[in-house]
N, C-alpha and C positions, 0 to 999 in steps of 0.2 A: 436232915443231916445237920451236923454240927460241928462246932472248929473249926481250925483256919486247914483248907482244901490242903496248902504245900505239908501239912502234916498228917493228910488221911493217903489211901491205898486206891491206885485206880491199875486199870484191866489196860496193857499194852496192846492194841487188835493187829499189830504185824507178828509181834515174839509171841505171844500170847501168856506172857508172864509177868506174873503180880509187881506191880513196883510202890515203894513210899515216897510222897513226895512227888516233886515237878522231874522227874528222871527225863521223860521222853518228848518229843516237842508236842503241843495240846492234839492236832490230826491225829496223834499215831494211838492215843488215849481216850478210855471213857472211865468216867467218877465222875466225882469221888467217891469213893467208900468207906465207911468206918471203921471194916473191920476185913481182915485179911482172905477169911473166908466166903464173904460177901464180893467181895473182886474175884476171885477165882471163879464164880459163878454169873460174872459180869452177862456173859453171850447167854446165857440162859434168862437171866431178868430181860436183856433186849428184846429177847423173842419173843419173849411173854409180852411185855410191852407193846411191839408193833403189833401182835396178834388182838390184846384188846383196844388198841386206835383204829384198827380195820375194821375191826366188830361194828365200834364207836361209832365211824365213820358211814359204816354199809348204814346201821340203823336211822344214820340222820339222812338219806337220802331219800 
C-alpha cells in the first residue's frame, strides 16, 4: 500500500460501509485500502487471511 492512510478507503465493521479518510474512530475500522472496491471486499480479504494464518499456524505445529 501506498500514500498517506487519511486519504486511502477503509471498511467501517459496525456500519459496514466504505468510508475515505479517518471518518470513524481506528476500533470501528480496518485498512487501508487503495481503492474503493477493495474495502467493499474488506470481510472477505480478512477471511482469507485468518484462514491462511490457521493453515500457517496448524503446519508449524
Amino acid at each position: 500500500m501506498s500514500g498517506d492512510p487519511s486519504k486511502q478507503y477503509w471498511y467501517n465493521i459496525n456500519t459496514g460501509a466504505v468510508e475515505f479518510g479517518y471518518v470513524s474512530p481506528a476500533p470501528d475500522r480496518v485498512g487501508p485500502f487503495e481503492t474503493k472496491v477493495e474495502a467493499e471486499h474488506a470481510l472477505e480479504t480478512l477471511r482469507a487471511n485468518s484462514a491462511k494464518w490457521a493453515e500457517e499456524d496448524a503446519a508449524n505445529d
